[in-house]
N, C-alpha and C positions, 0 to 999 in steps of 0.2 A: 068566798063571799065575806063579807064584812057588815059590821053592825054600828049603829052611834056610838058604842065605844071603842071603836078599832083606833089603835096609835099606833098602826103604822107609817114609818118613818113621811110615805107620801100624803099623809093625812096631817101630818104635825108644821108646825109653822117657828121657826128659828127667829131669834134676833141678832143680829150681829153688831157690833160695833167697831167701830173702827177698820172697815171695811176696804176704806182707800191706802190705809198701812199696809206694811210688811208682810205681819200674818193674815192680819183679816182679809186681804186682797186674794191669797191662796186658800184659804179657809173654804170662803166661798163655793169656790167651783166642787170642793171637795162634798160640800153638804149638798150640791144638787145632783153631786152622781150621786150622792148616800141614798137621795129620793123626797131631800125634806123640803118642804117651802120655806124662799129664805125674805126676812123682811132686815135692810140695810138701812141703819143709821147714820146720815151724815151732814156734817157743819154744811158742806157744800154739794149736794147731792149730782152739780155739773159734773165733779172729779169722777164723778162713777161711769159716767155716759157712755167713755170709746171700751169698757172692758169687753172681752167676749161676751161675759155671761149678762152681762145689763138688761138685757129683753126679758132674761128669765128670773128677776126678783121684783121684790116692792123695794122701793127706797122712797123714806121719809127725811124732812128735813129734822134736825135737832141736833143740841148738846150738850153733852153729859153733865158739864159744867152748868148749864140752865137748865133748873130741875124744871121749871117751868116748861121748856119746848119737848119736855118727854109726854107731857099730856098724849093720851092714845096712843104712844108708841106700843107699850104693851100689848093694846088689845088681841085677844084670840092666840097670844105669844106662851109657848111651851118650856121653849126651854131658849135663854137670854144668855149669848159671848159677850163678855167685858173685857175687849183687848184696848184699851187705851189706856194711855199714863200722861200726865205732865212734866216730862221728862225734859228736863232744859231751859224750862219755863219762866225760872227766876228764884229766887233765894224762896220765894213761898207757894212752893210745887208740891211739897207735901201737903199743904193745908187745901192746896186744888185738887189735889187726891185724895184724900180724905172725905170731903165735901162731895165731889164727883161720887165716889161709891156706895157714897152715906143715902144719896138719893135716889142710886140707880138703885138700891137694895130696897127702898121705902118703895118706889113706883110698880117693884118687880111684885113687891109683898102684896099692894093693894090691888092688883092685876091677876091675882091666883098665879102668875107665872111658876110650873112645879120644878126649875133648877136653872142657876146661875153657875157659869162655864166660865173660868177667870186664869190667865196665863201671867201667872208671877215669877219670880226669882228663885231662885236655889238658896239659899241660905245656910251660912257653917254650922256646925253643929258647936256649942258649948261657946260662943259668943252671944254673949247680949245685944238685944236691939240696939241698946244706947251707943255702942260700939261699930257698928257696922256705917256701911256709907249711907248718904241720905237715898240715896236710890233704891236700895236694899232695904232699906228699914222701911221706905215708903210702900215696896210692895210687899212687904211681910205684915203692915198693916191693913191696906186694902183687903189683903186675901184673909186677914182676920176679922175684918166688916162684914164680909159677906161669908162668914162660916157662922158668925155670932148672928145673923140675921135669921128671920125665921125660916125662910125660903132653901131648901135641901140646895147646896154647893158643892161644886167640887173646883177646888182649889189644886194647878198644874204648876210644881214650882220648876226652872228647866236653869242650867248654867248658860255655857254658849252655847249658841242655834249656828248651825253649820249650814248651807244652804248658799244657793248662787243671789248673793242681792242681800245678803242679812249684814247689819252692823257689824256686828261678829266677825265676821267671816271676809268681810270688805279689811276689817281692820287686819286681818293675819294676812291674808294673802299682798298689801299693799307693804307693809313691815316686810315681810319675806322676800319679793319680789327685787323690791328699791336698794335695801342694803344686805348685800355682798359680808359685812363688818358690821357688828351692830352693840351700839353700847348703849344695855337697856337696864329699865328698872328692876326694884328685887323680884318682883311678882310676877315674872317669867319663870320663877322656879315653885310656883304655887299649883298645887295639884289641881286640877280643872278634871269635871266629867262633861264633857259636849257630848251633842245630841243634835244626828242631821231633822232638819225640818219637813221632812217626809214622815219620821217617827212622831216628832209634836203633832202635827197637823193627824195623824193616824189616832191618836190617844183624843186631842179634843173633839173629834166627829163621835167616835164613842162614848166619848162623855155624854153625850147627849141621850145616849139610851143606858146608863147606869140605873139600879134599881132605887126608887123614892128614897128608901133608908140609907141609903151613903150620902153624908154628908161631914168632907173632910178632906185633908189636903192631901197630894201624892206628889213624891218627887220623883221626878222620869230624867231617863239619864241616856247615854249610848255606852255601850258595853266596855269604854276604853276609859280609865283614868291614867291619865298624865298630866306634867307641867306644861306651860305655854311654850317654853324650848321647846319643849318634846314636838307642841303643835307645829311648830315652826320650821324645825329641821324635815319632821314629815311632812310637811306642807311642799318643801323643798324638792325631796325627794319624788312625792308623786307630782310635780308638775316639770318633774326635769330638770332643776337647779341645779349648780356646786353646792355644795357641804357649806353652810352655813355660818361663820363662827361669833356665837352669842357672850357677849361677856356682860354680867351682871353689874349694876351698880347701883348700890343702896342707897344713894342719897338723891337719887332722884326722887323725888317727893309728887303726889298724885298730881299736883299741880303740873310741874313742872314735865311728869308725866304725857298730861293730855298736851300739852303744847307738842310735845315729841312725837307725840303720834299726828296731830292735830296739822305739823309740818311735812310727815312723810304721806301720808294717808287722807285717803278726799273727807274722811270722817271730820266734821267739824269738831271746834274745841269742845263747845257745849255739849255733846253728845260724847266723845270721846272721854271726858274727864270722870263720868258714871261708869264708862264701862271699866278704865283702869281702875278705879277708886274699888271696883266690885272684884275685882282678880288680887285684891291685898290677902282675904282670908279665904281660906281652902274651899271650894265648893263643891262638896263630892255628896252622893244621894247618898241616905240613910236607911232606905228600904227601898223594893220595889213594889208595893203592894198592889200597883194598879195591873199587875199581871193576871192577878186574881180575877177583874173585871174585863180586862182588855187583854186577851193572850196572842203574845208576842210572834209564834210560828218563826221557822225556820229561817236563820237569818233574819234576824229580827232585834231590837232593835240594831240599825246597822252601823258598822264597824268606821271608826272614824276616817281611816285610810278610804272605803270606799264611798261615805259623805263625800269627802273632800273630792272624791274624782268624778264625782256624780255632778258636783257643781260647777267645778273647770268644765265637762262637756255641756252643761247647761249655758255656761259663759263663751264657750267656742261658737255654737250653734245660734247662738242670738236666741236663746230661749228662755231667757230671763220673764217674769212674768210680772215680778216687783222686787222692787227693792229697801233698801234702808230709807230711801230718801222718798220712798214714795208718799209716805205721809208729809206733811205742810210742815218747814220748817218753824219748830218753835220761835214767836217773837216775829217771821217775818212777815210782810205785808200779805194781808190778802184781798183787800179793798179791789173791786173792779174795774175795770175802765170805765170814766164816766163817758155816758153817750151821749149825754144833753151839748149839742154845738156849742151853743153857749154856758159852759158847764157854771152853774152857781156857787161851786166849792170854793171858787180862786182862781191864782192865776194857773193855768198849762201852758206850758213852755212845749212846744212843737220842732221838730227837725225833719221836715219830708223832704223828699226826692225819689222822681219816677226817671225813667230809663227804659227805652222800649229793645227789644230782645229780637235777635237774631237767634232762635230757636223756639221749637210750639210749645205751647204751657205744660205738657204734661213734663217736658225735659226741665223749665225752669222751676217748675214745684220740685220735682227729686230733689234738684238741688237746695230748695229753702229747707225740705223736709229732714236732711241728711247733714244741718246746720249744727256747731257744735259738736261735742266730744272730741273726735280723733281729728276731725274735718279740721276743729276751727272755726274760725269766725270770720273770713275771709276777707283781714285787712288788719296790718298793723300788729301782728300778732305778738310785740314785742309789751304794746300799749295794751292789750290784753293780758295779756301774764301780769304786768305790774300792777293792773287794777284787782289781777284776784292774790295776788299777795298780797296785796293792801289790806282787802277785804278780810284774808285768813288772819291777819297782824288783829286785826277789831273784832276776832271771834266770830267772822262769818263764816260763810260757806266756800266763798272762794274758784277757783275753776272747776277744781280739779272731783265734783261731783259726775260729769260726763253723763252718758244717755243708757237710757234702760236699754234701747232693742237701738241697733248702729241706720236702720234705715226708718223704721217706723215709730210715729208720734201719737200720743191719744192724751187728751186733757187730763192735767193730774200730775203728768210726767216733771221729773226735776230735767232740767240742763242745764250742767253747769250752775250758775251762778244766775240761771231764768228759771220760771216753773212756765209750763205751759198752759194757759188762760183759758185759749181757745183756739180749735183746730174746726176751719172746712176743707174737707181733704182738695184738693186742685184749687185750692181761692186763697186760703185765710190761716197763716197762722199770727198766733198773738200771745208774746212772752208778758210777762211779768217778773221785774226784776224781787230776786229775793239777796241781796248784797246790803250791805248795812251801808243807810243813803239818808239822808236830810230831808225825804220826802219819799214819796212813790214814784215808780218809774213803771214804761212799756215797751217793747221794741213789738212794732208791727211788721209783718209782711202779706204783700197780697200779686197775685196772678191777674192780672187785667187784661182786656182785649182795647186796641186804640182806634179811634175811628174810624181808620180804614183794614180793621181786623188781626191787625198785626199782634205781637204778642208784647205786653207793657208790663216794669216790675215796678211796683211801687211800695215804697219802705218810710214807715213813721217810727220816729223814738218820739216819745211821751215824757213829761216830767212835771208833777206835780208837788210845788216846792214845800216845804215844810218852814215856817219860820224865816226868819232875816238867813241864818245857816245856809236853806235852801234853796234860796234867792242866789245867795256868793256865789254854793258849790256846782250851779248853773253854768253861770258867767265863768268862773275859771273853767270851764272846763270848754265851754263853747269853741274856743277858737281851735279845739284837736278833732270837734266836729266834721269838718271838710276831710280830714285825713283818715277817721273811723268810721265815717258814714257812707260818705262818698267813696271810700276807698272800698269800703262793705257794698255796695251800691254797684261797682264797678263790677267788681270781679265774682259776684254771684252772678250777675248776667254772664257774665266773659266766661264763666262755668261751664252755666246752662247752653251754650254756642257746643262747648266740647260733648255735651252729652251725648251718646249713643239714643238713636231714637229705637224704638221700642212699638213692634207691632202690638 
């Protein structure tokens, strides 16, 4: 039996932030087997819609960045996850983080909320802030905002997160995989402690039942220090590779760095350039104290060798659940598709074409659904590669982001060089370009039936121009229309004819 003051974990109500990202997407599921009610914070609350768990939270709109749209978020809130950063943002990303924390800590304080749960960085020991990279410094600040706050914190600082979908972990295994011969930066010889994201996600659920009086940071780590070589050749090793051979060279400068990676690895520059920048000084834990609150048992925290195979069979299996890219790329568009006919904003520039199908819809959905990654883009695909090399040249994203799950779509999703808009499972999907462009773009697809019941595919790209820029980069490119659209047009139907039909 229980009383008005029982806090048990099913009586307690969570905040999460950053829920559509990497961790806080895994986070999630985790707090509802824990038993706790989760309430989810999001810019776009559609992004949450296709997850399994979505029936079983509250999700509120707001963001972090608008101290204003946090009104009530708080309320009846115990214990508040701070997983978001402005990472990639623009030269003034620390001051969006700063400002971000400064008022999730004020909202959290005037709300009684009793502990803020915040996943930072590892940090070297015997360097100064002023020294370290701005990404680094940025979350060593944050997580000293809310320790200085009056609200009891516990501050998780973690190096790389190892796990199937993590930056991290995309960035080793794409380096590893592609070059055979690899002539890399010094900071492949810098000692790293990773840490699979079964152990993070173990420690921050806990976190949540730590006692009132801990308020203070813990570095958490996996039981293995080495250099980035070291990750790499084991990386090598347990996925079946040749022997690797690494040769260092110091003058590769961070910059020049994330290009290197930013060229072999779907990781964008922007994103890329924090994490090398972050592998310059050592980052090994300095205690383990959170064992003391959070005890480890047997095989525990786990051994980077079986991290790494844990996530390869997660990546065999299509059990990816999120990724790096599952949060909204920094900077790209998010604006919606306007629905008004006659939209008021300007001009839209239109490319339709329908084509009625020689096979029944559920065979021509497979194939729009199954669009992208390894598939392709079915047309042209030479015209495709050069537009996302283009794209990686301008610090985009580029193709080579590819698909979370190889058959299945839920809004939220990156591909490639689209994020996904909107999905009606057998009708409707609807990308949105995320490629660095003079305007907003859409590529739509849709399942229709045609007057006399036959099966119809009908395909929109969208283009809402930006400026005179916008207007040109239209018209130049119009005239490859017939060849990438129609060509796209043709042979998803011509696809869907081969499909295997499906009791």
């Amino acid at each position: 039996m229980s009383d008005g003051n029982d806090t048990s974990p099913g009586r307690r109500l969570v905040l999460v932030t950053g829920a559509t990202g990497y961790i806080g997407g895994r986070l999630v599921p985790e707090l509802l087997a824990a038993g706790y009610r989760v309430r989810c914070l999001a810019r776009t609350p559609q992004k949450l819609r296709d997850h399994p768990w979505a029936g079983q939270v509250e999700v509120v709109r707001g963001d972090v960045t608008d101290a204003s749209s946090l009104a009530g978020v708080f309320e009846g809130v115990e214990v508040a996850y701070y997983l978001v950063h402005a990472l990639g943002t623009g030269a003034g990303f620390e001051d969006t983080d700063r400002r971000s924390a400064s008022a999730f800590a004020e909202r959290a304080q005037a709300a009684g909320v009793g502990r803020i749960v915040y996943l930072g960085g590892l940090t070297p020991a015997g360097v100064s802030e002023r020294e370290l990279s701005p990404h680094l410094r940025s979350r060593a600040e944050v997580g000293r905002i809310f320790l200085d706050c009056p609200v009891p914190s516990a501050v998780l600082r973690a190096a790389v997160i190892i796990g199937s979908g993590s930056a991290s972990f995309e960035m080793l295994r794409y380096l590893t995989e592609r070059l055979p011969v690899m002539v890399t930066p010094s900071w492949v010889r810098t000692r790293i402690q990773p840490i699979a994201v079964r152990d993070v996600l173990r420690y921050l659920v806990a976190c949540a039942e730590l006692p009132a009086e801990v308020d203070r940071g813990f570095d958490i780590g996996g039981p293995d220090v080495m250099t980035y070589r070291d990750m790499m050749r084991t990386y090598a090793r347990v996925a079946g590779l040749r022997h690797r051979l690494i040769v260092p060279v110091p003058l590769l400068t961070p910059t020049l760095s994330s290009h290197w990676v930013g060229l072999v690895t779907p990781v964008p520059r922007g994103i890329a350039r924090p994490l090398a920048e972050s592998l310059r000084h050592e980052v090994v834990c300095q205690e383990h104290d959170i064992a003391a609150y959070v005890p480890d048992g047997p095989g525990r925290p786990l051994p980077f060798t079986q991290a790494l195979r844990l996530a390869l069979r997660r990546i065999q299996e299509a059990q990816v659940s999120t990724r790096w890219s599952s949060a909204a790329l920094p900077g790209a568009p998010s604006d919606p598709l306007p629905t008004d006919p006659d939209w008021a904003g300007g001009s839209l520039y239109t490319d339709h074409r329908t084509l009625v199908v020689d096979a029944s819809t559920a065979a021509l959905w497979r194939v729009i659904e199954g669009i992208g990654g390894d598939n392709g883009w079915y047309s042209f695909p030479l015209a495709w590669a050069v537009r996302g090399w283009l794209d990686r040249l301008a610090g985009g994203v580029g193709l080579r982001r590819g698909r979370r799950d190889a058959h299945r779509l839920r809004v939220g999703d990156s591909l490639d060089f689209w994020r996904v808009e909107e999905i009606e499972p057998g009708r409707l999907l609807r990308l949105r370009a995320e490629m660095r462009l003079p305007g907003l773009a859409w590529l739509e697809m849709r399942v229709e039936h045609d007057g006399s019941g036959r099966t119809r595919y009908s395909q929109r790209a969208l283009f809402h121009p930006r400026g005179l820029a916008g207007h040109a980069y239209w018209w130049a490119v119009a005239p490859f229309h017939t060849v990438v659209f129609g060509g796209m047009a043709r042979n998803i139907t011509k696809a869907a004819g081969k499909e295997p039909e499906r009791g």
